[in-house]
C-alpha positions in Angstrom: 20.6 -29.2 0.9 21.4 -29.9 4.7 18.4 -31.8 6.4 16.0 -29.7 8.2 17.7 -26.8 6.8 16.5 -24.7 3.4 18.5 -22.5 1.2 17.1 -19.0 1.8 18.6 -15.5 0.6 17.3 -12.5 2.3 17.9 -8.7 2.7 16.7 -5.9 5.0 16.6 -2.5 5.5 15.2 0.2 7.4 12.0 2.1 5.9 9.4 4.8 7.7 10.6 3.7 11.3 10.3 0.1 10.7 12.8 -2.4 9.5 11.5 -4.4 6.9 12.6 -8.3 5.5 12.9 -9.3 2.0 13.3 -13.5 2.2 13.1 -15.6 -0.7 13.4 -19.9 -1.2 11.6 -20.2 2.5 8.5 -21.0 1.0 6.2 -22.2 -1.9 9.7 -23.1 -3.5 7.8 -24.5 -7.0 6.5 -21.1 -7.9 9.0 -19.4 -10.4 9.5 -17.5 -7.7 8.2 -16.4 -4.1 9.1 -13.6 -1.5 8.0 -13.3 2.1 8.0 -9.6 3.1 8.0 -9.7 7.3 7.5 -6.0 8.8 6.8 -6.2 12.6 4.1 -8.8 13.0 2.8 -8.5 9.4 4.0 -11.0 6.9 3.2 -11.6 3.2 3.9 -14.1 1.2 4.2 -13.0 -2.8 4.2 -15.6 -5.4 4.8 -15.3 -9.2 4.1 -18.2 -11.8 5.2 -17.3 -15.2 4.5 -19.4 -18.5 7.9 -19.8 -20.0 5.7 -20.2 -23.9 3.9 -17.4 -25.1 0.5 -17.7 -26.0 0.9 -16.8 -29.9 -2.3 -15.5 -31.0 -2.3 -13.4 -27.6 -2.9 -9.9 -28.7 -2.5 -8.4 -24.7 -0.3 -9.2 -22.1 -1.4 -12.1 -19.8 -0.9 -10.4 -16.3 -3.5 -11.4 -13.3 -2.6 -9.9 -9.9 -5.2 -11.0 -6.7 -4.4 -9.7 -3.7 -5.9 -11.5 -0.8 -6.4 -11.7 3.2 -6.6 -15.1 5.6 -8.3 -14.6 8.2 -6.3 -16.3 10.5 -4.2 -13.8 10.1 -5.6 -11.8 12.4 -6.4 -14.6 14.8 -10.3 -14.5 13.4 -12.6 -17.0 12.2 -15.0 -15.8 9.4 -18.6 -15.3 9.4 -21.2 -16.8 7.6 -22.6 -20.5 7.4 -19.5 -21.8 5.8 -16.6 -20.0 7.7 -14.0 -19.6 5.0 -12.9 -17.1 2.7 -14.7 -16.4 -0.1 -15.0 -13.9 -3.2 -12.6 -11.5 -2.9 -14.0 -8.3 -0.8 -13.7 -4.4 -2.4 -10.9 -3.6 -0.4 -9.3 -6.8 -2.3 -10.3 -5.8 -5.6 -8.8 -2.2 -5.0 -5.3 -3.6 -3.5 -5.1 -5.5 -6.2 -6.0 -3.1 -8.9 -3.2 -1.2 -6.8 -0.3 -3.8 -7.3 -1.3 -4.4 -11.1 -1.4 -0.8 -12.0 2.6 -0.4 -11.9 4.1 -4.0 -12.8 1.8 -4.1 -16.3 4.1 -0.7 -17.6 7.9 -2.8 -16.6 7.5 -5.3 -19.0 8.2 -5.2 -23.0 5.5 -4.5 -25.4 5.8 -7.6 -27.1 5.9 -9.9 -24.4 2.5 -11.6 -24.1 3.6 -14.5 -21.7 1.3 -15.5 -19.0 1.7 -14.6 -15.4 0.1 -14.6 -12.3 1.1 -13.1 -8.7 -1.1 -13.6 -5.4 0.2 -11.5 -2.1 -1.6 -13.6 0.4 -1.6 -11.5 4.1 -0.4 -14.6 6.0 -0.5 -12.6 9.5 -1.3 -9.0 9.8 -0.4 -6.0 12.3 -3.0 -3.2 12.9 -0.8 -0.8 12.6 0.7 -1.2 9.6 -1.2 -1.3 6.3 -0.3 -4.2 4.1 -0.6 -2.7 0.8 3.3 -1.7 0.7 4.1 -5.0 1.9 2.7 -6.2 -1.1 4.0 -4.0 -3.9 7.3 -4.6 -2.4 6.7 -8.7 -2.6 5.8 -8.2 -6.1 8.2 -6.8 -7.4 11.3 -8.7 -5.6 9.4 -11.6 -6.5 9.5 -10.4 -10.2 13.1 -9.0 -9.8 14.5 -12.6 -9.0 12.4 -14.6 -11.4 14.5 -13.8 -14.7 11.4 -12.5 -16.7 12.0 -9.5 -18.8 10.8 -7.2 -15.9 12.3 -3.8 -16.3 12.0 -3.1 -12.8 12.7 -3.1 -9.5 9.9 -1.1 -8.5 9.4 0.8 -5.5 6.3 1.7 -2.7 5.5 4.3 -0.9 2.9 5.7 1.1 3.0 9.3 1.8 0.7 11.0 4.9 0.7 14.8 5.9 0.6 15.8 9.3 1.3 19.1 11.3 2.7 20.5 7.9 5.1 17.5 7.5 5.5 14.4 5.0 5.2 11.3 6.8 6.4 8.3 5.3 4.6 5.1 5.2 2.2 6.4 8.2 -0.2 3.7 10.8 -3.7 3.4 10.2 -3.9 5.4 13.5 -2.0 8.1 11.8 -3.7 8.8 8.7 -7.4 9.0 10.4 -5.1 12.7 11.2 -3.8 13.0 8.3 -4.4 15.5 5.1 -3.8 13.1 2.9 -3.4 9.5 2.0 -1.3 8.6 -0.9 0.3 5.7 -2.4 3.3 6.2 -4.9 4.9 3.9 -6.8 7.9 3.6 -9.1 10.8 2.7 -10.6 14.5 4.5 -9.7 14.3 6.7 -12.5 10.2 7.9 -12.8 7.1 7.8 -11.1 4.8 5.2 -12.8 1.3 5.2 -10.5 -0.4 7.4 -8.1 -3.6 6.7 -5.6 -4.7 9.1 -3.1 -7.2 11.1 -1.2 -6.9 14.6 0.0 -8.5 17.2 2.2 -8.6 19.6 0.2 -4.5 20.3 -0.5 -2.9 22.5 -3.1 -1.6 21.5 -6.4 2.1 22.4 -4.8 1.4 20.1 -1.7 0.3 17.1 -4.1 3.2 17.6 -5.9 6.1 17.2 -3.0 4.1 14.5 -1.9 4.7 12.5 -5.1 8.5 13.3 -5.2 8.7 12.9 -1.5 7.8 9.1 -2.1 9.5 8.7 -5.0 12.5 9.6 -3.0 12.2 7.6 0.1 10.9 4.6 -2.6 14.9 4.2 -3.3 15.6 2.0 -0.4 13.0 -0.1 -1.6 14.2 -0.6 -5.5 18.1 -1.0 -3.9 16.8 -3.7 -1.3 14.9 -5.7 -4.7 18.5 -5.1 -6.4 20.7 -6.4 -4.0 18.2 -9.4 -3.1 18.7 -9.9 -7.0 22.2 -10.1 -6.8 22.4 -12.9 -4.0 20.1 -15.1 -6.5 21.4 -14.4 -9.7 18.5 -15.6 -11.7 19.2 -16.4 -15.3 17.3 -13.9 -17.8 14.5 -15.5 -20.1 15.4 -15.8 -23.4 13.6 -12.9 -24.7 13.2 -11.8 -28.9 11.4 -8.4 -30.3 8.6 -9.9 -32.8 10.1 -8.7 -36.1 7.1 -9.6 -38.1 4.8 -7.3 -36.5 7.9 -4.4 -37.2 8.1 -5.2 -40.6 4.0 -4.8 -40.9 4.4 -1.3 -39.3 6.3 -0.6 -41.8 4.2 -1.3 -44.6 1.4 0.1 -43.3 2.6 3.1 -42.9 4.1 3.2 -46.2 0.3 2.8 -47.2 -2.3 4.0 -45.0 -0.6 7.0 -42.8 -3.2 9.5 -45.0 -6.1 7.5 -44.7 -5.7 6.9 -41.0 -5.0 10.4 -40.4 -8.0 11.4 -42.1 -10.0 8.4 -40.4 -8.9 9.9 -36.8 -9.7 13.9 -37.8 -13.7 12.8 -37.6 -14.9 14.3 -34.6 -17.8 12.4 -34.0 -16.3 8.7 -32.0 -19.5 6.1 -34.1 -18.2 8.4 -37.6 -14.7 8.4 -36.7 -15.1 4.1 -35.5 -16.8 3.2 -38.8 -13.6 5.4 -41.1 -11.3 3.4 -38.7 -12.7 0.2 -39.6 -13.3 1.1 -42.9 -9.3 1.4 -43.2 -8.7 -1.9 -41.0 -11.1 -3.8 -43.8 -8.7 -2.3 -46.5 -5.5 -3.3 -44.6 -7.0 -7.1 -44.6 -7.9 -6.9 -48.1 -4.5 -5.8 -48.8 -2.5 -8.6 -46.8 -5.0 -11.2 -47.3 -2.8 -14.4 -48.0 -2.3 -14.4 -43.9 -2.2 -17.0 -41.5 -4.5 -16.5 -38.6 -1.9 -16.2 -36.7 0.3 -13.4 -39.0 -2.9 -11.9 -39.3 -3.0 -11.2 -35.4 0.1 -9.7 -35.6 -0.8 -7.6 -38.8 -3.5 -5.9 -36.7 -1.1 -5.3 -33.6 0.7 -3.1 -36.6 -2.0 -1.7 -37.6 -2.7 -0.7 -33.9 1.1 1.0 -33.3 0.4 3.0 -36.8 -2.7 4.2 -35.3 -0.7 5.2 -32.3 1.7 7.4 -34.1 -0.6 8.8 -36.4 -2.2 10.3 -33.8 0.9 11.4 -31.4 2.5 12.9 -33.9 -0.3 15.2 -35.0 -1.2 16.6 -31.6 2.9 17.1 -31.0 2.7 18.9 -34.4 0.1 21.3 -32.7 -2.3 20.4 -34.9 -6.0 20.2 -33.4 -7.0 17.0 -31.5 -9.2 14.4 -32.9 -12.5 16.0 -32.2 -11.0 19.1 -33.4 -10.0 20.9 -30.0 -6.7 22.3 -28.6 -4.6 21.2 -25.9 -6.6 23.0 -23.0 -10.3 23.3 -24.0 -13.1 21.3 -22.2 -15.4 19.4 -23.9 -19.3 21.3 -24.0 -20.7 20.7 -20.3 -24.8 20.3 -19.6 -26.1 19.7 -16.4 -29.1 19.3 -14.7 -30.4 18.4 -11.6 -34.2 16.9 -10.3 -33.4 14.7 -13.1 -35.5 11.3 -11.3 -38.4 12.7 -9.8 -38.6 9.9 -6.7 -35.4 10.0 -5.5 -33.7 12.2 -2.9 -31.2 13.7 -5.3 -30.4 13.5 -9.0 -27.9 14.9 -11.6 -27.5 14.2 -15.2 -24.0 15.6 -16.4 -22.7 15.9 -19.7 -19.2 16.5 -20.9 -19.0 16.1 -24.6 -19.6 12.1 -25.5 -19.6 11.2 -21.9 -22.3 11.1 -19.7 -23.6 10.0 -16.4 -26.6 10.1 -14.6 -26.1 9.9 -10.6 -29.4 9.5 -7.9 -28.5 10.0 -4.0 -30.5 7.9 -1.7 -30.3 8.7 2.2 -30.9 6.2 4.9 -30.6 5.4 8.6 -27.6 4.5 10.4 -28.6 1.0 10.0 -28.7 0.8 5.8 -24.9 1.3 6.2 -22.6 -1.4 4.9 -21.1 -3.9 7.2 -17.7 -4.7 6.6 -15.5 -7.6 8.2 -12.2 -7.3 7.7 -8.6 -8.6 9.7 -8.9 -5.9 12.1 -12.2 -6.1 13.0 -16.0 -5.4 12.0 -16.4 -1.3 10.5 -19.5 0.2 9.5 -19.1 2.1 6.0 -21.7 5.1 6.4 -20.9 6.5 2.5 -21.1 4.1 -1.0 -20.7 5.0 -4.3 -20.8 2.6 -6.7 -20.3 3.0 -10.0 -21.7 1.0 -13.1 -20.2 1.1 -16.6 -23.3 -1.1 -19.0 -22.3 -1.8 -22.4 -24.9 0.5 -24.4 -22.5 3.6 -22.6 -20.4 2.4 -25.5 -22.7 1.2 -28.0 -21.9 -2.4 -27.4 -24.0 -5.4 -26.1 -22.7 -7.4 -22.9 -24.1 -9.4 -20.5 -24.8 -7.4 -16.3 -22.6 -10.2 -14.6 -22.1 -7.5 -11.2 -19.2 -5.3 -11.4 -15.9 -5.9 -12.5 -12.7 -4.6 -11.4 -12.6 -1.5 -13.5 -16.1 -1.1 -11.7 -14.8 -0.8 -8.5 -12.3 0.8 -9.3 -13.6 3.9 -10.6 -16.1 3.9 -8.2 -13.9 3.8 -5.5 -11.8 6.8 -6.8 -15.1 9.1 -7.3 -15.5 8.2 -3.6 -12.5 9.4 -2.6 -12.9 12.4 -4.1 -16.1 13.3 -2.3 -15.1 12.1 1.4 -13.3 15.6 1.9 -16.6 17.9 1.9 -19.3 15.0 3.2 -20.5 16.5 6.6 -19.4 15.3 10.4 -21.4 11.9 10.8 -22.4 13.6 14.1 -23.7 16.5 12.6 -25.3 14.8 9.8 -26.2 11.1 10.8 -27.6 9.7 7.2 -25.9 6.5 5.4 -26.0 7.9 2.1 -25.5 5.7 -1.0 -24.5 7.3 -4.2 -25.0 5.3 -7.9 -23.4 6.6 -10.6 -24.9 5.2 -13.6 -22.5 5.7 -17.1 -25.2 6.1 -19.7 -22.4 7.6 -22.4 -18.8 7.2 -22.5 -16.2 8.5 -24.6 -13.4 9.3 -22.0 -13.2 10.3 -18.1 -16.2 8.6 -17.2 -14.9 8.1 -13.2 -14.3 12.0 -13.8 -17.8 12.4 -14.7 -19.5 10.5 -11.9 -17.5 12.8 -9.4 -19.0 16.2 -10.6 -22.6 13.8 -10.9 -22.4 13.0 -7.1 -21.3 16.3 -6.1 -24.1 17.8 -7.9 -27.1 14.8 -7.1 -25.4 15.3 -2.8 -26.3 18.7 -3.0 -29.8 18.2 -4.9 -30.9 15.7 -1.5 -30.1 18.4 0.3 -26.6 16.9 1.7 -24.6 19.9 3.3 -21.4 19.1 1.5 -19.1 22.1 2.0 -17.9 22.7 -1.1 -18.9 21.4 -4.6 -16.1 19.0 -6.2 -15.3 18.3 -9.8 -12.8 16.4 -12.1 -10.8 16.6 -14.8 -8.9 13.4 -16.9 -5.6 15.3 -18.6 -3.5 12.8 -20.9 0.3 13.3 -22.1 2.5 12.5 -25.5 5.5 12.2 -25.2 8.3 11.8 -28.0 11.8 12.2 -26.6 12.5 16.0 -25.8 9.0 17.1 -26.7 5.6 16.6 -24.6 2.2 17.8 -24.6 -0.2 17.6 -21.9 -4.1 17.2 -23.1 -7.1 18.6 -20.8 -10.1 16.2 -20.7 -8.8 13.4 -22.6 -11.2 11.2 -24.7 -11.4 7.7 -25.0 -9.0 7.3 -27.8 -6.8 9.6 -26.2 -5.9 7.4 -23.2 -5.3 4.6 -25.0 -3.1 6.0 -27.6 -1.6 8.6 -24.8 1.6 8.3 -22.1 -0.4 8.9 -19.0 -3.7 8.9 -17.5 -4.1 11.8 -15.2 -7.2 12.4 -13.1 -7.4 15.3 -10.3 -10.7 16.3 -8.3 -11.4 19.1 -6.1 -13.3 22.2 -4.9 -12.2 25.5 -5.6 -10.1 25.5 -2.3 -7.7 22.5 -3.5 -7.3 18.8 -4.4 -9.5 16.0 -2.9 -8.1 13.2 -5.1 -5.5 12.2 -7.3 -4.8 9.1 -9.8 -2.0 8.9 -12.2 -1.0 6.0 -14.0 1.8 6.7 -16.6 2.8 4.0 -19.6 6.3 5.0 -20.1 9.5 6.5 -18.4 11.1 9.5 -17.8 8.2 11.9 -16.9 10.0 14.4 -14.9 8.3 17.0 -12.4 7.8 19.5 -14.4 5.2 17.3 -16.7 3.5 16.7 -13.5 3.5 20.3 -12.6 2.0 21.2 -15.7 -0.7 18.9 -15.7 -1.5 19.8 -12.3 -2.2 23.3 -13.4 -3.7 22.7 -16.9 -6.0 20.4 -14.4 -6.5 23.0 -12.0 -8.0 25.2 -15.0 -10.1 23.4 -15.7 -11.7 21.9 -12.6 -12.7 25.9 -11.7 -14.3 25.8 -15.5 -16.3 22.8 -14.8 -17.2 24.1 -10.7 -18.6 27.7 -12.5 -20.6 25.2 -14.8 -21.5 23.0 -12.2 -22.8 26.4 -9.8 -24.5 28.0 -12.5 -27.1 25.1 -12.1 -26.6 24.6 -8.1 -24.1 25.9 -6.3 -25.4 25.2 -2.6 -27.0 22.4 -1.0 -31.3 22.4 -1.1 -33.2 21.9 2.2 -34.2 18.0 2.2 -36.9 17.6 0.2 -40.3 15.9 1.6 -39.8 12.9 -0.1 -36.5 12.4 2.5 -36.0 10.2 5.3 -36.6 12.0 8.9 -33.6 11.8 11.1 -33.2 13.1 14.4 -30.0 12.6 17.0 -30.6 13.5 20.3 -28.5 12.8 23.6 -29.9 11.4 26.8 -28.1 10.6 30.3 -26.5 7.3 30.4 -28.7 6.2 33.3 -31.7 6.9 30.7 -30.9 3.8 28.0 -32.2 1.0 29.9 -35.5 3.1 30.1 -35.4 3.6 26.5 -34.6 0.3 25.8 -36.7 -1.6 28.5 -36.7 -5.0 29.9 -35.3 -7.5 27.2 -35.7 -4.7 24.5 -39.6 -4.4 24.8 -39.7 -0.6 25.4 -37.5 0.1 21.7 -39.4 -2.8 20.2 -42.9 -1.5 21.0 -41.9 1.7 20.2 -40.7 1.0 16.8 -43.9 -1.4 16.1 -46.2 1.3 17.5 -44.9 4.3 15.0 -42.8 2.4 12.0 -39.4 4.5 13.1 -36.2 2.4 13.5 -34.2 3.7 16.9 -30.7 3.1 17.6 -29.1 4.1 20.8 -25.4 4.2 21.6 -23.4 3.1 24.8 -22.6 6.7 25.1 -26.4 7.9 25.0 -27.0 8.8 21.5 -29.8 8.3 20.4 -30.9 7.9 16.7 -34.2 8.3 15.5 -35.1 7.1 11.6 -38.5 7.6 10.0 -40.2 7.4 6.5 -41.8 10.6 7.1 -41.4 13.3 9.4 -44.9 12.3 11.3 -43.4 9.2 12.2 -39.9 10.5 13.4 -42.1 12.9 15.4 -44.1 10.2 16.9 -41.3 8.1 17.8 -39.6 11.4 19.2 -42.1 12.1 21.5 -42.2 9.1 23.1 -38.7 9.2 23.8 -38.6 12.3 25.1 -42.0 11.3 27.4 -39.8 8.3 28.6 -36.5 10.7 29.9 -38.3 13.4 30.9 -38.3 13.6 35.0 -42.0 14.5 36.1 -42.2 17.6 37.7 -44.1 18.0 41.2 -47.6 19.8 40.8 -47.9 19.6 36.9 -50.7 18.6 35.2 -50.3 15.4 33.3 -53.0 13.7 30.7 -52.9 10.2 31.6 -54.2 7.3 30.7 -56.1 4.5 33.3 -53.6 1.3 33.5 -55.1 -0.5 36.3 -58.1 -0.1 38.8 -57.6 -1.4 42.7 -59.7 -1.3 45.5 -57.6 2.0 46.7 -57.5 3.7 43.7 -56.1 3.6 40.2 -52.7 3.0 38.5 -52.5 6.2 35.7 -49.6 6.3 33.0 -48.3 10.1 32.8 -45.2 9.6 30.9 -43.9 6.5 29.2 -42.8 4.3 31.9 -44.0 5.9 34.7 -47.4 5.1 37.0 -48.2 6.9 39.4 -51.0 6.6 42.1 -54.4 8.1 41.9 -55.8 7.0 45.2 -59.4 6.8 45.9 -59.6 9.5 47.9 -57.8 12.0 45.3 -60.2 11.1 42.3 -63.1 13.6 43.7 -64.3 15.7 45.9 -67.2 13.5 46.4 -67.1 10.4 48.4 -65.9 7.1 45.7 -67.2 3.8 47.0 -66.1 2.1 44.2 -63.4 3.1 42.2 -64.6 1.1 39.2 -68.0 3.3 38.9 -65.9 5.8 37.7 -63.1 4.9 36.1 -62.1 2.2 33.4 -58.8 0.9 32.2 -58.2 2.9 29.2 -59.5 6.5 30.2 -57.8 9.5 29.4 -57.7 11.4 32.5 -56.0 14.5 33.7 -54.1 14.5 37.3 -51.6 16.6 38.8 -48.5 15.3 40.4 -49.2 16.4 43.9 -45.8 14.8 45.7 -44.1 11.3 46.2 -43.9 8.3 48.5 -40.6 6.3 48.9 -40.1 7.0 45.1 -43.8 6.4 44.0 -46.0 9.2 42.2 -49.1 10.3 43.9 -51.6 11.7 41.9 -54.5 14.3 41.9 -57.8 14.2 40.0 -60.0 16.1 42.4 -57.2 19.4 43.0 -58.1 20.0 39.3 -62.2 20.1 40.3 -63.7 23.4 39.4 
């Protein structure tokens, strides 16, 4: 290598109006491999570390994907007492989740070697989201590294505006956008979908996906012809015949019994038959190593598999007996928590969840810092998943990434019908709380907050609902499965999750395990999914199918606007107007630069009482009305009476009775309630009447 000069290969093309950079052996040169993806101002830097020796009593593949944001990038110095990065943020979690999702499919079933990829946002651009800029990194970085990646994979995101795909759209762009979706692939199928809808129709979702699968090309050639300017040498990569050759025997042995095992409809009866069988298969192999014996179960595992598939591709009935397209027996109920603002418990078959809706003031919403900025996040739903849901004991060490993840999709789902912040100025923080599980759980939490919104009395504009479908797939043959259970996604093709009202999808997720799933699979689990989402809505509305009033046990809110020139009444020298007021009645107030103001009680009483003083302090006084004051001062001329908070006026000595005063203090005190009427003004100053009222 030249001094002061390194040996870098790069490629670029042009992708949604920008051009975008692809260079690798610039930096962090000892990784196995490393891309820096440059787009405008926004560059990341992708790194992969593979273990070139497997891990041989690994039973899963080793993958770990973190996604992460410097805050330099942005020119910003973090907050708190020790102004550094620190555990990764939601939005972190979810981008990560994001990049994992389609890489873990690419590589070969048997290969358990360990690897690890951080996209690290080295400097950002606020008008381009750095997601993309991430899955593209990933998967040139794993493109060029020689592991048995059966990629390139491609990004897209897909926005609709004015009745137009837009690809790849600004931040700026999709706050007008119908939708906000993120597609991801290889050149042949789509492997992962993530988005958020207002309310679109199944045919809409659908272009969207092959509209990003499209323009996702460039991508996958860019990774491909970066690939062919480093020529990496392939990993030495060999099927494990053992575990093939256990397959075999077990099913040579056990195919009945397992079939039988998984025809219990009940999951603890149909567990205990399954293990029953796996203590038989043990028995029967029981001269193993530990480490044969590892493998002997990952057999036992693919029998399991195909057991299953090829019984439900036979058209025989699923594993708890149903067809193809019925949904599990629905209960709901709502008023479940009686102290709460709203509560649901709902019920489909095995999986349950049991949601409570809490509304608070403008300042219980979450405070985010992120690169471009402080936001304030005005809806949460967070989702938790304990270990009894699934009959299993575990330690609550916070949520995981499965946690958030779910979560984050239920909340996606609901954003679409939540009312204008304007019109309805509540933080409002949902909890989805997974007491059963047995499939579709994230499914389940979005029909649970649709229902516990409406029982607080939330004016959500339509109710919303999901549905998880699953696919098999064998070759020419497919079957697509409405409201999947737990066994069925993990033995299935695809997980397939779609929310919506009865106007259209809200939100989609789709995360598929093998190739070649063409449109038409898609369009039929859009519609299967469609059918059922109304069945679930007309169980949902037989229960409560319009928001309540807010109960009495709700916050008081109030928004109300005053002039601009008010605020600095409101507020008051060095904040002591706001601050007394909030001390004196218990309300929190909030008032905007553009003259809204926000008042937040307990109880109505003491949004009321906060109200009226507010409205005391902007109202003008009006010459010759009568005011109830109260005594703030006694002179030698007169008093000083408060009419209206704020505002003194001047009850001169001479204007407190018809009868002569020689002493002002003889008949007044600080502190009495007096009646006056505003009888005119001096430069500015209120002069005030008590004897104009005399009888």
């Amino acid at each position: 290598m030249e001094e002061n000069k390194l040996n870098t290969q790069s490629v670029e093309f042009e992708y949604g109006n920008k051009t975008v950079k692809i260079e690798t052996g610039k930096i962090a040169r000892q990784a196995t491999s490393s891309i820096i993806v440059t787009i405008d101002n926004l560059v990341v830097l992708t790194t992969m570390v593979a273990r070139k020796e497997a891990d041989p009593y690994k039973d899963f593949f080793p993958l770990a994907v973190f996604y992460q944001e410097k805050f330099y990038a942005a020119g910003k110095i973090p907050g708190g007492y020790f102004k550094r990065e620190a555990r990764p943020t939601e939005q972190e979690t979810l981008t990560s989740r994001l990049i994992d999702r389609p890489i873990r499919p690419l590589f070969p079933e048997d290969f358990k070697n360990e690897i690890q990829i951080f996209c690290t946002v080295l400097s950002s651009d606020k008008n381009i989201n750095p997601d993309i800029a991430s899955l593209i990194g990933a998967s040139a970085a794993l493109s060029i590294s020689g592991v048995p990646f059966q990629g390139p994979l491609g990004a897209a995101r897909v926005g609709f505006i004015d009745s137009n795909y837009v690809l790849n759209p600004s931040p700026e762009e999709l706050k007008e956008s119908l939708l906000d979706m993120v597609v991801a692939g290889t050149e042949d199928a789509v492997l992962m979908v993530e988005s958020e809808a207002n309310e679109l129709s199944e045919d809409l979702m659908l272009g969207s996906v092959l509209y990003g699968h499209q323009e996702m090309q460039k991508v996958i050639k860019a990774c491909l012809d970066l690939r062919a300017k480093v020529n990496p040498t392939p990993w030495e990569f060999s099927e494990d015949t053992l575990t093939a050759e256990f397959k075999n025997k077990i099913a040579d042995s056990f195919t009945e019994e397992i079939a039988s095992a998984f025809k219990i409809a009940d999951k603890a009866s149909r567990g205990e038959a399954i293990n029953a069988v796996r203590i038989k298969i043990n028995e029967a192999f029981d001269e193993l190593e530990d480490l044969e014996r590892g493998k002997l179960m990952n057999a036992f595992k693919m029998v399991e598999k195909d057991v299953v598939r090829k019984s439900i591709l036979a058209n025989e009935p699923r594993i708890d007996g149903r067809d193809l397209d019925t949904v599990r027996p629905i209960y709901v109920e709502t008023e479940v928590l009686p102290s709460v603002h709203g509560s649901s418990l709902f019920t489909r078959g095995e999986t349950q969840a049991l949601v409570a809706a809490t509304l608070g003031s403008t300042r219980d919403a979450q405070r985010i810092e992120g690169l471009n900025g402080e936001e304030s996040n005005a809806f949460m739903l967070h989702y938790n998943f304990p270990a009894y849901s699934v009959g299993e004991i575990g330690m609550p060490l916070g949520p995981k990434r499965r946690e958030i993840g779910h979560g984050n999709l239920a909340k996606r789902a609901i954003k679409a019908v939540l009312p204008d912040s304007e019109e309805f100025g509540y933080t409002l923080r949902v909890v989805s709380e997974i007491t059963e599980s047995n499939g579709s759980s994230s499914m389940a939490s979005v029909c649970g907050t649709s229902l516990s919104l409406m029982d607080a009395g939330v004016p959500i504009t339509n109710p919303v609902a999901g549905i998880a479908m699953g696919l098999i797939k064998e070759e020419n043959s497919f079957a697509v499965l409405t409201d999947i259970l737990g066994d069925e996604d993990h033995l299935g093709d695809m997980d397939f999750k779609v929310a919506g009202t009865k106007e259209g999808v809200t939100a989609l997720q789709m995360d598929i395990k093998v190739q070649g799933i063409t449109s038409e699979i898609m369009e039929s689990a859009l519609e299967k999914a469609k059918n059922a989402r109304m069945h679930i809505l007309e169980k949902m509305n037989e229960v409560i199918s319009s928001p309540k009033e807010l109960s009495d046990n709700t916050p008081a809110m109030k928004k109300i606007t005053v002039d601009q020139d008010k605020i600095k009444e409101i507020i008051g020298k060095g904040g002591a107007v706001i601050k007394g007021m909030q001390a004196d009645t218990g309300a929190s107030v909030d008032v905007d630069d553009n003259g809204v103001v926000t008042i937040f009680g307990e109880t109505q009483s003491i949004m009321k009482a906060a109200l009226e003083i507010i409205e005391g302090i902007i109202e003008d006084p009006e010459l010759n009305k009568v005011y109830e004051g109260k005594v703030v001062k006694i002179v030698d001329f007169g008093a000083f009476v408060n009419i209206l908070p704020g505002k003194d006026g001047l009850l001169h000595v001479s204007e407190i009775s018809s009868e002569r005063v020689e002493n002002v203090s003889d008949v007044l005190s600080e502190g009495d309630i007096v009646k006056v009427k505003l009888i005119g003004f001096d430069r500015g100053k209120m002069k005030l009447s008590k004897k104009v009222l005399e009888t």
